[in-house]
N, C-alpha and C positions, 0 to 999 in steps of 0.2 A: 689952422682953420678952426673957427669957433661953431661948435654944435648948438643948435639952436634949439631947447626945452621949452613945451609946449607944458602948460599947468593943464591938469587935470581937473575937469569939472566938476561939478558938486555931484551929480550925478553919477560919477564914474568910482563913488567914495561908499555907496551903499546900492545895493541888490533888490531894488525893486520888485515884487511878483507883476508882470504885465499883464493887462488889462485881461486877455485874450485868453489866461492862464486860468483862471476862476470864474466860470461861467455860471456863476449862483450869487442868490443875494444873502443865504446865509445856511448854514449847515441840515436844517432840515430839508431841505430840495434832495441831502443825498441819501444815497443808501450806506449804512456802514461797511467799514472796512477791517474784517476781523483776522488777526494773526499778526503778520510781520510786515514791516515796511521795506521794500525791497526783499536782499538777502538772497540773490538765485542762486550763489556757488554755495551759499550754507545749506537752503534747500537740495539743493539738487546731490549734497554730498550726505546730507543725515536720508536720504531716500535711498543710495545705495547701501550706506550703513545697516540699514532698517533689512534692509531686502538681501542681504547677504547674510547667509546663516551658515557659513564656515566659521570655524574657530580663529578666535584670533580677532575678527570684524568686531569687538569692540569700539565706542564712539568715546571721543572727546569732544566737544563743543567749546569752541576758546573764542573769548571776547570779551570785551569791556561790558560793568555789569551797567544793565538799562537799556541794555541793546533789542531787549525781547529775545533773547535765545533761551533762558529756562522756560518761562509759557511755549515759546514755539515748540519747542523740544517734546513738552511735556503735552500739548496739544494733537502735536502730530501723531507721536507714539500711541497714544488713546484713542485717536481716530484707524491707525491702521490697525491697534488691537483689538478693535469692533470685529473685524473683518476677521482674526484668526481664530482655530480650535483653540478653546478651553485647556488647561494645561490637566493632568490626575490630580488629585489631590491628598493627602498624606496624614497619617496619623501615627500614634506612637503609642503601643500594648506591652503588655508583662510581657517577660520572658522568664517563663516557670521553670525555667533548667538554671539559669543564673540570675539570680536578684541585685547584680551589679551592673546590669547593662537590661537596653531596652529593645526591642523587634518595630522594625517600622511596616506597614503597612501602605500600598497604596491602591486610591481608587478612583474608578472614574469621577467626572467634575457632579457631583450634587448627591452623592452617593458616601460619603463619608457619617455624614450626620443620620442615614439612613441605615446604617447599620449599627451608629449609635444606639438609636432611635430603638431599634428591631434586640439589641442588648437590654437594654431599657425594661423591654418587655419584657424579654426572657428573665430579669432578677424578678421582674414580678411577680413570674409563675415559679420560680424556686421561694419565693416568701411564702406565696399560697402555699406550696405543695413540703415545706420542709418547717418548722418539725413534723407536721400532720401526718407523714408517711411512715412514722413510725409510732404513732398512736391508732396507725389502722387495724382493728380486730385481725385481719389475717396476719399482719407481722406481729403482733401482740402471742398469737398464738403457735406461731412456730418456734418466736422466742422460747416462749412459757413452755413448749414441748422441750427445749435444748436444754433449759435449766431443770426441768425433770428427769430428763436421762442423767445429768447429771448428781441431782440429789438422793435418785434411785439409787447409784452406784456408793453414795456416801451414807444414804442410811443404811444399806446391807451391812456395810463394815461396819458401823458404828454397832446397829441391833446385833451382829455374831459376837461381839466382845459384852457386849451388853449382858447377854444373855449366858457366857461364862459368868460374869463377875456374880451375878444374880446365883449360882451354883457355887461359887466362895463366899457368900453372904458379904458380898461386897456393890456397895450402893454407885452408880455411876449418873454423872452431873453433868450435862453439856452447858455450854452459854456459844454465844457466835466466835469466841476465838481459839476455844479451851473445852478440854475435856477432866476431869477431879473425879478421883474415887473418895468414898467414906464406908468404914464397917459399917457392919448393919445386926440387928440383933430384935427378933420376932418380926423379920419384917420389915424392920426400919431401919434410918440411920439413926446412927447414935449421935448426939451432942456433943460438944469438944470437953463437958464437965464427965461428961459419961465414959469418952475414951481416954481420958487423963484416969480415971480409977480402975483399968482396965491392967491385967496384968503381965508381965514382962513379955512373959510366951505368947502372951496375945497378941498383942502390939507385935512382935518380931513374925509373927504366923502373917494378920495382916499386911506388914511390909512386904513380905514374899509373895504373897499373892498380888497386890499391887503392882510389883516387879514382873511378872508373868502376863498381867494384864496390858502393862504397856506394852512391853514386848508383842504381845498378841494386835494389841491395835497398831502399833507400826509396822507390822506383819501386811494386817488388813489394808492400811493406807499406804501401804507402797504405792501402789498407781495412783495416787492422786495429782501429785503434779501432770501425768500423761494427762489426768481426765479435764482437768484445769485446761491445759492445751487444745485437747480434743474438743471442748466447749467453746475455751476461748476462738478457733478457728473455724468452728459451726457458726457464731453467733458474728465474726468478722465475715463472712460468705454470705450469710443473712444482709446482713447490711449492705454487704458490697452490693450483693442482686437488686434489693430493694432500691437505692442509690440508681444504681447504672437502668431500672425499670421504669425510675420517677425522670430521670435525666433525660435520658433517652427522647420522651417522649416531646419535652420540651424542648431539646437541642434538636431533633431533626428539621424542623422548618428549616434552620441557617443554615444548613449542611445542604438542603436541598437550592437554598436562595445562592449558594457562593462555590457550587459545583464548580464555575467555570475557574474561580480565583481559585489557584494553586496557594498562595502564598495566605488568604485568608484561614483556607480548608485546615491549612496544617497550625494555624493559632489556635483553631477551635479546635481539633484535636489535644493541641497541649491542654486549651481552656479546660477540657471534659476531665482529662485524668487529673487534673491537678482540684475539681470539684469534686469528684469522687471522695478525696482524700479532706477537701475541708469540712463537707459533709458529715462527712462518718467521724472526724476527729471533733467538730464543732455541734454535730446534734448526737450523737452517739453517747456522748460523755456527758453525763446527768450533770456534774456541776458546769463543765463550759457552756452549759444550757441554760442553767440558771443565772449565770452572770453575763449574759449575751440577750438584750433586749431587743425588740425590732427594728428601732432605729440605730442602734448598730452593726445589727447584722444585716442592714442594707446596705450604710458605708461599707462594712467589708465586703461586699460583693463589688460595690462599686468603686473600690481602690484595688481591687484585683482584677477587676473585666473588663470594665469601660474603657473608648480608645480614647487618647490623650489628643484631639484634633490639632492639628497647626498650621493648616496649611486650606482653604476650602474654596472652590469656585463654583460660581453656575452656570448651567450646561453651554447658555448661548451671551453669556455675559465676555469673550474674548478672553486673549490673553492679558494677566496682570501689569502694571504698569503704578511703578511704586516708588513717592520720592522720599527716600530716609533725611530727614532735616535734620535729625542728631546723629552722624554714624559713628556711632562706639561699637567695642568687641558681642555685648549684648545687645546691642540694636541691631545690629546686624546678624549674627551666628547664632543668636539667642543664648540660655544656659539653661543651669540647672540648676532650681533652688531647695532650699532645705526647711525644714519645718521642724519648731520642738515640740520633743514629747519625753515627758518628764525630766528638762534639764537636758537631755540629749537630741543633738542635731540627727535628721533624722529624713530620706529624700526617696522619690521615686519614679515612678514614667509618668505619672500625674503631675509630676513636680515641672516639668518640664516646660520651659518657655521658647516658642519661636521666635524668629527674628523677620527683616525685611527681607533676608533672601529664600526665608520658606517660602514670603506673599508673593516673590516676584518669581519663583521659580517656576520656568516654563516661558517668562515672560520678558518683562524691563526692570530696570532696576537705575534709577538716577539718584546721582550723589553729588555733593559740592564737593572740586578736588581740593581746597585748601581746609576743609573740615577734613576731610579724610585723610589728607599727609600731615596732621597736627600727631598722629597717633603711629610711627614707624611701624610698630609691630600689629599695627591693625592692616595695612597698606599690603604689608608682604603675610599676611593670613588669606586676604581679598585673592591675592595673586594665587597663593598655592590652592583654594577652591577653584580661581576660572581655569588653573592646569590641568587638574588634577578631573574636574569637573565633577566634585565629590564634598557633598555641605556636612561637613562635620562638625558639632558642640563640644568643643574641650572646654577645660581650662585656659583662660587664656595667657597665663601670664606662669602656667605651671615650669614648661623648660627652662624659665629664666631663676628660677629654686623662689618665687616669692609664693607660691604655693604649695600647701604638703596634703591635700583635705582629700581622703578618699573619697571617690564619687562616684555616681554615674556614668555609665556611657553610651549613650544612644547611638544606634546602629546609621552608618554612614548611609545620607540619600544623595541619588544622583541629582546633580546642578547641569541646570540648563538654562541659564540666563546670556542676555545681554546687559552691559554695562556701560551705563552713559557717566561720564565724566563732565562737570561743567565745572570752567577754570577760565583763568589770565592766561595770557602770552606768557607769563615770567613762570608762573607752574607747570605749562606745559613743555617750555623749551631746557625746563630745570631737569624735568622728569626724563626728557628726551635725553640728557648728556649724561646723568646719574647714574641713571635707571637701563640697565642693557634689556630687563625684561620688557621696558614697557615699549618699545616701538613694534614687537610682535603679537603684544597682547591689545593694543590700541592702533587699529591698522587706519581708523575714519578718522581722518583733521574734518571736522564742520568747524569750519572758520568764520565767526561775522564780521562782519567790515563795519568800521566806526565811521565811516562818512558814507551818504550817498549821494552818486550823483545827480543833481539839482536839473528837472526839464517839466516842460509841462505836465508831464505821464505824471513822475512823482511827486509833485507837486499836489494835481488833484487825488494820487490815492493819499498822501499827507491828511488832505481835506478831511476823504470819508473816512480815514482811522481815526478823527478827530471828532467823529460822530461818533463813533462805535462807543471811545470816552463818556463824551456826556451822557450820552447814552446808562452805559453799568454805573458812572458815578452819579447820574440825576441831574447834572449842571444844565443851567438853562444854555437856548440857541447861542450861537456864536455869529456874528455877520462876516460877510468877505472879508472887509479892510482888517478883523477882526484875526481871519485866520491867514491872508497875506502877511500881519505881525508875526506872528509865530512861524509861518517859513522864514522871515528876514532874520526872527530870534536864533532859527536852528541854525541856520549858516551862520550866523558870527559865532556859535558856540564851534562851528566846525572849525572858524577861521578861513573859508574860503569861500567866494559870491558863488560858484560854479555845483557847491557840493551843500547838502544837508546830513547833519548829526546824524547818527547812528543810533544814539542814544538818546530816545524818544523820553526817558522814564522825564525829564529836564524839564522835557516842554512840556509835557503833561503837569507837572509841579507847577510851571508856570501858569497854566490854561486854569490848574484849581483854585490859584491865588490870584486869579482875576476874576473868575466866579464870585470870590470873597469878597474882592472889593462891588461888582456887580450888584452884591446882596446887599451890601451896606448902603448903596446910593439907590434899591429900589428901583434900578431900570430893568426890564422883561428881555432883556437879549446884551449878552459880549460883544463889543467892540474894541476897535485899537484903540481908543481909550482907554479903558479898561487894561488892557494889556499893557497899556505903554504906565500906566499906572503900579499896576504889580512889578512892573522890573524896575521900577524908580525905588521905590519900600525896597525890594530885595536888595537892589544896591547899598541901599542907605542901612539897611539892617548888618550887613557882611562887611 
């Protein structure tokens, strides 16, 4: 029996947009159409993503790239981060017990730089108030009272020997380090021409008494070392008070401003004792005074006090929402850098550099997955932070022995991020058979679909996402016949009459190289000429 094949029309060969489908004469009649075309199982899965704050509810976004899933991604997130609390925000201070490692601080969102700020001030008033607090008359004069008890005590002894030697007709000579006897004779001492002619028994009489007079003053200055002590421990008490008087007065605002902060209260406490001691060692000691001018004895206040910010929001600005474009071990985790000084490497809580998971902490945090699986050992760093939920700055490469450099180590802050993944099918299903970790750690598939399907609905939002274009790029109107081309472009890019591309980035390339030739020929509005124009060149170009 012979089956009877009917030819297929000319008609039945190409996907017409009908008539009924685009009810405008050209793009400005609409309103635009901003975000994604289609996409409801993508949407409707990065929305539970988003709103699921158990662990583990990390996202992947997997699709072909042009799709619109990074903008959507990154639009959304922004929009729902409007809506949430500010995350704290975090800094990094000395820690005066150990100068190998750092203390972190946190604070509420806009309040980091205010306590900067309020430090800031406080080295001010230590500039004002130091050296000056020890050129003031009253400490001036209880010094001068302590080095008097004490010269008291030394001239006694000195004038009781003195005053023998002068009853041996022997002459006594102080200078600042040293005490010398010489004979003496009517009164005086004699000259060295004078006791060179002097005779045996004299000279031997002299030396005896000489012999008795030290004796006699090492008798007397037995106590001196105690007295030395006694002063030196007067005149350290002196300073301490004066110190802890001047200090005092200055440090209490912070003490009163950070009552409620436990964790600040006790930095300022270390801060004060550990100023007591630069004080008294740096303005006490007449020469580290003179070699310490004011611009650097403000650096030293301010590479010992100040907080090393890394992290800052504002109060009603949401939570973060942060795309790292290069993720390396220091774009992400940050490090620690080194500075020389004198030929020596040389680092400290200042040194200190944040990454994108300080900005995002609290917040988002979006990465490209085929930049980020370039780096093995950055992949399984990312993992043991979202376990662990703990951002710590190492070395990153030290367990593997390619580094030996003492350093730093800043005190571990809690992680509280979401992590958006945006990748292929072939990365994600790579990661999935690999990777045991990652199906617990990546619980949201947002899937975008490479085709869609082709109806009047999507058709006209096609339209108004095609305004939204000219729109941010400036291209002139486009006419119906103009944008029925470019639905018939998408579907043959889909390969089927029923469905339109996914991948919008195509036609947009094409809509702005029909703009081009528009501009060359001087007509005020795109048509399918135009269009049928630009895919002739494209063709002929490839």
């Amino acid at each position: 029996m012979t089956k009877i094949v009917s030819p297929l029309p000319l008609s039945s060969l190409n996907a017409k947009v009908p008539d009924d489908h685009l009810s405008f004469s050209s793009l400005k009649e609409l309103d635009a159409l901003s975000g994604i075309l289609g996409q409801e199982r993508a949407i409707e899965a990065i929305q539970f993503g988003v709103a699921m704050r158990r662990p583990g509810y990390n996202v992947f976004a997997m699709g072909e790239s042009g799709t619109g899933r990074s903008s959507y991604v990154s639009n959304y997130l922004k929009s729902e981060a409007k809506r949430q609390v500010a995350p704290n925000e975090w800094t990094y201070v000395n820690n005066f017990s150990d100068n190998r490692s750092a203390k972190a601080l946190s604070f509420a969102p806009g309040c980091a730089k205010v306590f900067e700020q309020e430090l800031r001030l406080f080295i001010d008033g230590l500039m004002a108030t130091f050296p000056a607090a020890f050129e003031h008359p009253n400490y001036q004069q209880q010094k001068s009272a302590i080095d008097r008890d004490f010269n008291e005590l030394y001239e006694a002894a000195i004038t009781k020997v003195e005053k023998a030697a002068l009853k041996m007709s022997v002459a006594m000579f102080r200078d600042a380090n040293s005490v010398s006897f010489a004979p003496m004779r009517d009164g005086k001492a004699l000259e060295d021409n004078e006791f060179a002619s002097l005779s045996d028994d004299e000279r031997d009489d002299f030396q005896d008494n000489v012999s008795v007079l030290e004796q006699s003053l090492n008798d007397e200055l037995l106590g001196l070392p105690q007295w030395k002590r006694a002063t030196y421990e007067s005149v350290r008490k002196l300073n301490l008070a004066t110190v802890e008087e001047a200090v005092e007065t200055l440090i209490r605002p912070l003490f009163e401003s950070y009552q409620d902060n436990e964790e600040v209260t006790i930095y300022l406490k270390a801060m004060r004792e550990d100023l007591d001691k630069i004080l008294i060692d740096q303005m006490v000691d007449d020469k580290a005074s003179e070699n310490r001018d004011d611009v650097s004895r403000r650096q030293m206040y301010e590479e010992l006090y100040l907080p090393n910010i890394v992290a800052t929001h504002t109060l009603d600005g949401g939570t973060p929402v942060i795309y790292e474009a290069h993720p390396t071990y220091r774009n992400l985790f940050g490090q620690v850098e080194y500075s020389s000084d004198q030929g020596m490497l040389v680092t400290g809580y200042r040194l200190i550099r944040s990454g994108s998971l300080h900005a995002a902490n609290g917040g988002y945090l979006i990465l490209d997955a085929d930049k980020l699986m370039a780096d093995h050992y950055l992949w399984e760093a990312l993992k043991r932070a979202l376990k662990s939920k703990t951002l710590k700055i190492e070395q990153p490469y030290a367990d593997m022995g390619l580094m030996n450099t003492t350093t730093l180590v800043p005190e571990d802050i809690p992680l509280h991020v979401k992590v958006i993944l945006i990748g292929s099918r072939e990365i994600y299903y790579l990661l999935q058979d690999l990777d045991p970790d990652f199906q617990d750690m990546f619980r949201v598939l947002v899937d975008f679909d490479d085709t869609l399907k082709r109806n009047a609905d999507t058709e006209h939002a096609f339209a108004r996402l095609l305004k939204d274009r000219i729109a941010k790029e400036n291209y002139a109107d486009v006419s119906r016949d103009g944008v029925a081309s470019l639905i018939e472009y998408s579907s043959r890019l889909a390969e089927h009459q029923k469905e339109m591309v996914a991948k919008i980035g195509d036609v947009f390339e094409l809509l702005g190289e029909a703009d081009f030739v528009r501009e060359m020929a001087k007509d005020e509005i795109t048509t399918k000429d135009h269009i049928k124009r630009a895919l002739k060149a494209k063709m002929y170009r490839t």
